[in-house]
C-alpha positions as CSV (number, residue, x, y, z in Angstrom):
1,X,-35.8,-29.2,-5.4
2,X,-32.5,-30.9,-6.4
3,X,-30.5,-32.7,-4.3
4,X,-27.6,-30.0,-2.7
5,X,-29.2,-27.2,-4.5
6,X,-29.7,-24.1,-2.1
7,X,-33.3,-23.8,-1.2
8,X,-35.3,-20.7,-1.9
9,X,-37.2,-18.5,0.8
10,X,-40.3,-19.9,-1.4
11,X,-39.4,-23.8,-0.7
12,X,-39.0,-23.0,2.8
13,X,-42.4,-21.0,3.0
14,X,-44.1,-23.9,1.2
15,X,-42.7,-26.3,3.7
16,X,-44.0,-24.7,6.5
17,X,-47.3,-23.6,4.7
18,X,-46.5,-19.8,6.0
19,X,-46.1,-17.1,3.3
20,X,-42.6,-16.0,2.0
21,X,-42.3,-12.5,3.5
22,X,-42.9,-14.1,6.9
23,X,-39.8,-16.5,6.0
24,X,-38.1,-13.7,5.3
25,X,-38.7,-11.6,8.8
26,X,-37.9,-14.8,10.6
27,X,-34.4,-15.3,8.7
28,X,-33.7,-11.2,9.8
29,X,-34.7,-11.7,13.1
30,X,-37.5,-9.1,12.5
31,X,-39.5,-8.7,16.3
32,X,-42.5,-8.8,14.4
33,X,-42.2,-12.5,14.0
34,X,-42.4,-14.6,17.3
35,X,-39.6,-16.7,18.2
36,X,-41.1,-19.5,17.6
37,X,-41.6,-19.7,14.2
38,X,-38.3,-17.9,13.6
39,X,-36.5,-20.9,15.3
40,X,-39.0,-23.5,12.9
41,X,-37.6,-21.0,10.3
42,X,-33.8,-21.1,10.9
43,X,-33.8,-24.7,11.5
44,X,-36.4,-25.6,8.2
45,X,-33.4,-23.3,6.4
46,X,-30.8,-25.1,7.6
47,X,-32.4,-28.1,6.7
48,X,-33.3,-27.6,3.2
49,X,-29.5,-25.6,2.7
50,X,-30.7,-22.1,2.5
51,X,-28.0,-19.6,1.4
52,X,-29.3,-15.7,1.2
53,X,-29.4,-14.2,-2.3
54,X,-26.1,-12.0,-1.8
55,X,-27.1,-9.8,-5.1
56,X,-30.3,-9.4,-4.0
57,X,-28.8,-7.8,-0.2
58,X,-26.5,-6.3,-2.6
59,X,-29.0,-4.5,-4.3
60,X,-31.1,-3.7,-1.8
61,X,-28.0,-1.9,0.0
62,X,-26.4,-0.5,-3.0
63,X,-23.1,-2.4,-1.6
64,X,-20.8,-5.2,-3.0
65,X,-19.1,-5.5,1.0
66,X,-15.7,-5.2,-1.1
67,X,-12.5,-3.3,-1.7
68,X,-10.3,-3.0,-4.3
69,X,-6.5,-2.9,-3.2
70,X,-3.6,-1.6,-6.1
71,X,-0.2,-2.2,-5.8
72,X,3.4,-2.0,-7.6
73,X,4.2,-5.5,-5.9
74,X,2.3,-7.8,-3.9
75,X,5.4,-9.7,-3.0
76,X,7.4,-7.4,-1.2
77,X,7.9,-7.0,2.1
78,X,6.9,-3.3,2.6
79,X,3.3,-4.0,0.9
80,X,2.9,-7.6,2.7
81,X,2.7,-5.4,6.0
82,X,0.5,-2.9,4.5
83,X,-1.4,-5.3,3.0
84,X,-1.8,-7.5,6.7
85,X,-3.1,-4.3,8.5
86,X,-5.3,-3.2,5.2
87,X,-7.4,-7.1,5.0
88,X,-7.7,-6.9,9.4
89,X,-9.6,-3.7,8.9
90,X,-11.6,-4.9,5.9
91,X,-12.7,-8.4,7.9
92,X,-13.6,-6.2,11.0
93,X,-16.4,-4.4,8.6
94,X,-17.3,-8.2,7.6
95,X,-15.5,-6.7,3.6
96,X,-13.7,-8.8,1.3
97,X,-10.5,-7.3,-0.3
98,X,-9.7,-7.8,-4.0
99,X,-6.0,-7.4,-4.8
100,X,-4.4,-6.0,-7.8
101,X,-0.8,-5.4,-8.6
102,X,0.5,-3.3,-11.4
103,X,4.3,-4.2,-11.8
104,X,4.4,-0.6,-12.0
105,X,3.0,-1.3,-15.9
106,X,0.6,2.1,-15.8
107,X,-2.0,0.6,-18.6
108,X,-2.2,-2.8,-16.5
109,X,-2.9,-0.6,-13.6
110,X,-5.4,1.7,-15.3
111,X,-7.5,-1.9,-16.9
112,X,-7.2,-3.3,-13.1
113,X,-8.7,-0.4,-11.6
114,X,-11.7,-0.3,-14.7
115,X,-12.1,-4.0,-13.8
116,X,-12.6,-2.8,-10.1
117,X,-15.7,-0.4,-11.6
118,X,-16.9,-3.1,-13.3
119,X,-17.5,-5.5,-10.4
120,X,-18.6,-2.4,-8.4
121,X,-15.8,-2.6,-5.2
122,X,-17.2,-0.1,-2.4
123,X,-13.6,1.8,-2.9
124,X,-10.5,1.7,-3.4
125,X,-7.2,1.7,-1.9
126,X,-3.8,2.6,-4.0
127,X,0.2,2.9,-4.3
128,X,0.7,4.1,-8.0
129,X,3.0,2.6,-9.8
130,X,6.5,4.1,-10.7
131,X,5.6,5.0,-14.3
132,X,1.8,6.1,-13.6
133,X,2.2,10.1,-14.7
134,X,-1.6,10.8,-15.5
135,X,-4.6,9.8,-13.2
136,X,-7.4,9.2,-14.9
137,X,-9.0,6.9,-13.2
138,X,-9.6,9.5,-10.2
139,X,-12.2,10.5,-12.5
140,X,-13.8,7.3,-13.4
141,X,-14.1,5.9,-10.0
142,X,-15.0,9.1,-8.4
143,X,-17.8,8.9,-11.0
144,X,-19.2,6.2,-10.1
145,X,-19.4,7.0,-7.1
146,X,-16.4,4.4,-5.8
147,X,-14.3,6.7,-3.0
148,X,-10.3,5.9,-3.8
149,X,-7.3,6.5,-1.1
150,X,-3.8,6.6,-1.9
151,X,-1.0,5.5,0.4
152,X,2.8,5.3,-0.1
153,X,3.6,6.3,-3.1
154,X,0.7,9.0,-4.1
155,X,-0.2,11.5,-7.0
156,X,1.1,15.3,-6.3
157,X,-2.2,16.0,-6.1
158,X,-5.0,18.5,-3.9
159,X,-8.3,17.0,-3.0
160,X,-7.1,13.6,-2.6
161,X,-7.1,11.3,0.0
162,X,-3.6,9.8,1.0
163,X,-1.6,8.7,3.9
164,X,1.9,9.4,3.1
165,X,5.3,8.8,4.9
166,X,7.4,12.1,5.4
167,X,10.4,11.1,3.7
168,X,12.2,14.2,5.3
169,X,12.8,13.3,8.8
170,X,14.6,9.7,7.8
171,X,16.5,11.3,5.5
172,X,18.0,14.2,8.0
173,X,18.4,12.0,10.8
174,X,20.6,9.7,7.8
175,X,22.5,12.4,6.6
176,X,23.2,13.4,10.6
177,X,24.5,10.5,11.5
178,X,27.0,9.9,8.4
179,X,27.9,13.4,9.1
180,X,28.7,12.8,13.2
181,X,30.8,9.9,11.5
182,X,33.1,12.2,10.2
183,X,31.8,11.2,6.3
184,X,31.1,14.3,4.2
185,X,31.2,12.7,0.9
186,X,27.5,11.3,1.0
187,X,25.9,10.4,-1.9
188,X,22.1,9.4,-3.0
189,X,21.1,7.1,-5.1
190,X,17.4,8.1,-6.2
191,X,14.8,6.9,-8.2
192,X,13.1,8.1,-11.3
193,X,13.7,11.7,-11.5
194,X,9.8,12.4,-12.1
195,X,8.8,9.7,-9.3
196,X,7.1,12.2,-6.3
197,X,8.8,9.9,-4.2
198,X,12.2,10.6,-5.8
199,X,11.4,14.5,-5.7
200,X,10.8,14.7,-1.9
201,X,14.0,12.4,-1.4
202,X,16.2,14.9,-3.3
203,X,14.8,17.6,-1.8
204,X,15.5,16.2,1.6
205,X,18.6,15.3,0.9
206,X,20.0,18.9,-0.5
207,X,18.6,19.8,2.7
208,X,20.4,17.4,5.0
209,X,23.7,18.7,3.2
210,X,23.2,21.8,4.0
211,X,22.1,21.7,8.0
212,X,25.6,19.6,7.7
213,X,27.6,22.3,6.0
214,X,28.2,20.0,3.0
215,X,28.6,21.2,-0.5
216,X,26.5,19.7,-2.7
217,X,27.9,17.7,-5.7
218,X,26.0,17.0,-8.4
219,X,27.6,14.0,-9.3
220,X,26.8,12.1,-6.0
221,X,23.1,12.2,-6.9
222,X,22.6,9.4,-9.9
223,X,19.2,8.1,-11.1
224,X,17.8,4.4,-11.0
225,X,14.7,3.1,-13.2
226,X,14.6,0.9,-9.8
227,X,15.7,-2.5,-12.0
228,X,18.7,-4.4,-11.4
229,X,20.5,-3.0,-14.2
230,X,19.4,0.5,-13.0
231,X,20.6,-0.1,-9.6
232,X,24.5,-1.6,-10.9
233,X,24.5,1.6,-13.2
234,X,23.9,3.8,-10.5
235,X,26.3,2.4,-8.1
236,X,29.0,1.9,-11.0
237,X,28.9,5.7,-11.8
238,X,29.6,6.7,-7.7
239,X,32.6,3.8,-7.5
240,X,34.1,5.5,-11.3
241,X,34.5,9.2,-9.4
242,X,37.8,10.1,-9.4
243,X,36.6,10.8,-5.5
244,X,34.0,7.8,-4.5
245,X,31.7,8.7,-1.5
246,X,32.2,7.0,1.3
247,X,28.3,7.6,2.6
248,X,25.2,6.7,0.0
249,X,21.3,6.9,1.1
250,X,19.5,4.6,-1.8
251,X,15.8,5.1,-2.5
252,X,15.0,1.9,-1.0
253,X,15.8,-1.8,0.0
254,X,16.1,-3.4,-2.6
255,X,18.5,-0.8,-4.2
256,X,20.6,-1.4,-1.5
257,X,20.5,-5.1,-2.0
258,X,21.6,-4.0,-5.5
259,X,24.2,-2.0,-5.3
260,X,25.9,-3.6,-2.3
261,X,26.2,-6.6,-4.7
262,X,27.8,-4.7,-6.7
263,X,30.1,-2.7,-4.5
264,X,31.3,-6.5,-2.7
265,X,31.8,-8.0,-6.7
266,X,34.5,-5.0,-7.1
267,X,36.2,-5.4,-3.9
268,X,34.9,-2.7,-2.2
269,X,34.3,-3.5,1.9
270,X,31.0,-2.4,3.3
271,X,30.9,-0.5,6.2
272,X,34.2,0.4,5.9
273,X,35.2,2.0,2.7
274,X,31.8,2.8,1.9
275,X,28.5,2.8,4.2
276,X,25.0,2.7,3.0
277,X,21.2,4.4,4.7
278,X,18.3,2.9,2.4
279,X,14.9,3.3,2.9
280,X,12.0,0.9,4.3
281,X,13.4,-1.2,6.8
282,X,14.2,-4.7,5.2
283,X,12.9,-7.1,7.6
284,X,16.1,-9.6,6.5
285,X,18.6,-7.0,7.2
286,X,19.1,-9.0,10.6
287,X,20.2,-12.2,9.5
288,X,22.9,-10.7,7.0
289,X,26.2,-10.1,8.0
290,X,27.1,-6.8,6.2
291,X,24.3,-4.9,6.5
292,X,23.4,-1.2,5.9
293,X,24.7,1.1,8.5
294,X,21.0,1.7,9.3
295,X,17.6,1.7,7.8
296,X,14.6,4.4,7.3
297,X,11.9,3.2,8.8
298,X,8.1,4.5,6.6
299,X,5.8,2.5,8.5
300,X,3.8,0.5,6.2
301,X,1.5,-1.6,8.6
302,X,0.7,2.0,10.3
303,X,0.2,3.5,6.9
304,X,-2.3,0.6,5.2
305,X,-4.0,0.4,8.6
306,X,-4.8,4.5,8.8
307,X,-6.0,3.9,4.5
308,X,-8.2,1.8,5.2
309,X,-10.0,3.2,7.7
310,X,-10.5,6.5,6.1
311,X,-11.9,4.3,3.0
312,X,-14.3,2.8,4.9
313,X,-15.0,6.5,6.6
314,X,-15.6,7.6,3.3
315,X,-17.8,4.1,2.4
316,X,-19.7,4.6,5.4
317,X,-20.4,8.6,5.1
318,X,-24.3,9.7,4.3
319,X,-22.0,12.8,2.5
320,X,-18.6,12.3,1.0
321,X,-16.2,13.9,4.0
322,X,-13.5,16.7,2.8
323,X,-10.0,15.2,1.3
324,X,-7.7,13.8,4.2
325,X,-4.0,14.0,4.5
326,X,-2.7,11.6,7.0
327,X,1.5,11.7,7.1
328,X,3.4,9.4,9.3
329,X,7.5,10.4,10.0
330,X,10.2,8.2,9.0
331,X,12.8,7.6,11.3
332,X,16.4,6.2,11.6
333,X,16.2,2.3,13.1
334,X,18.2,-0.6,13.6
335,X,21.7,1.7,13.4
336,X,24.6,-0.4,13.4
């Protein structure tokens, strides 16, 4: 045997002039085998720098003991929480996590997730990316038998499992409190109009005018492609109305962080000639000195927590359970 090569269960047998499957027993802590010759085992494998043959427990249990995890962005804030809660859960079942991020590129997301096949990941957990419109790759992970679980940002779908935020309730308790602060020209700055995300926001929205006895006006709902350039457009279409709203809800954070930009570079006063609601909760918001009126909170730690442990419910299942739906309500924080 070479110097700081592993030793086989073989070497070790030899050494101790038993057979191999009785090494083997030993290293398992089989009762069969006394203790001790499991103890002369252990230590004899210690020794000699035994490390098991993890393909060959791999095979034998028809498991890898990983996860695949798919993202837009691994870097922001929102997915760091998820993604904290997500590896505690994996590390408790003694699982690795593999991450992927898709940079909301839809092909790079569909080769990550055939990679993910490829190396055989246990399942799967996903946010799809803001220009995925087809889902093919339910399909070819559910066909090889690799369980997938959406959270966040999901596909309209039946039959899938996801854990979703209920973008309703944040946006009604928003549009309440602009309302109790005498503003009635509230505005929405919204994401891609096909996004599902963007769809329940608007929806929620034209609802919150309404319980508020405000018209609505289509020209304080504009669209961002959630870039930079996006966001200034957006904002830059509200501040050129002839009547500018004095209330906006934007999709998310970093819209916010956008548009405020924008709305101090043309002399505009936050929180005073205009106020802003965005969703997810920036964890910065508290060390900057304008900011929004108030946040929507979507819970992303709760949300990547409840994911994974239905994926590993589904992992760990003789028969594949029925489709779950897990929703968690958004609420109003950190009002100013």
């Amino acid at each position: 045997m070479k110097e700081g090569k592993p030793a086989t269960i073989k070497e070790i047998a030899k050494r101790l002039k038993i057979s191999p499957s009785t090494v083997s027993r030993a290293l398992n802590d089989h009762p069969s085998i006394g203790l001790v010759t499991t103890m002369r085992v252990k230590k004899v494998a210690e020794e000699l720098n035994y490390e098991p043959n993890q393909t060959a427990i791999f095979f034998k249990q028809r498991k890898t003991f990983t996860i695949g995890v798919v993202l837009p962005s691994l870097s922001e804030p929102f997915f760091s929480a998820a993604i904290s809660e997500i590896e505690n859960v994996a590390s408790g079942k003694n699982y690795t996590v593999i991450m992927g991020q898709s940079l909301d590129d839809a092909d790079r997301e569909l080769r990550i997730l055939q990679t993910l096949k490829a190396h055989r990941v246990d399942g799967v957990l996903m946010s799809i990316g803001k220009n995925t419109r087809a889902y093919p790759f339910i399909e070819l992970l559910e066909s090889a038998g690799i369980p997938i679980v959406f959270f966040d940002c999901v596909p309209d779908l039946e039959n899938i499992n996801k854990v979703v935020s209920d973008l309703e309730t944040g946006m009604l308790e928003a549009i309440d409190v602009f309302v109790s602060c005498g503003h009635h020209a509230i505005s929405l700055i919204n994401g891609p109009p096909l996004l599902p995300a963007s769809i329940e926001r608007k929806r929620a929205y034209l609802k919150g005018l309404s319980i508020g006895g405000i018209p609505f006006k289509e020209e304080y709902m504009v669209h961002t492609d959630l870039t930079a350039e996006g966001n200034e457009t957006a904002i830059s279409q509200l501040l050129a109305l002839p009547k500018r709203p004095s209330a906006v809800v934007s999709f998310n954070d970093y819209v916010a962080l956008d548009v405020m930009k924008v709305v101090r570079q043309r002399g505009v006063t936050l929180n005073q000639d205009i106020h802003f609601i965005s969703y997810a909760n920036y964890p910065l918001w508290k060390y900057m000195e304008n900011p929004p009126m108030a946040s929507i909170e979507q819970f992303p730690g709760e949300q990547g927590k409840k994911a994974a442990e239905l994926l590993f419910e589904q992992i760990d299942a003789v028969e594949r359970p029925e489709p779950v739906k897990v929703t968690f309500k958004s609420r109003l924080v950190n009002q100013v």
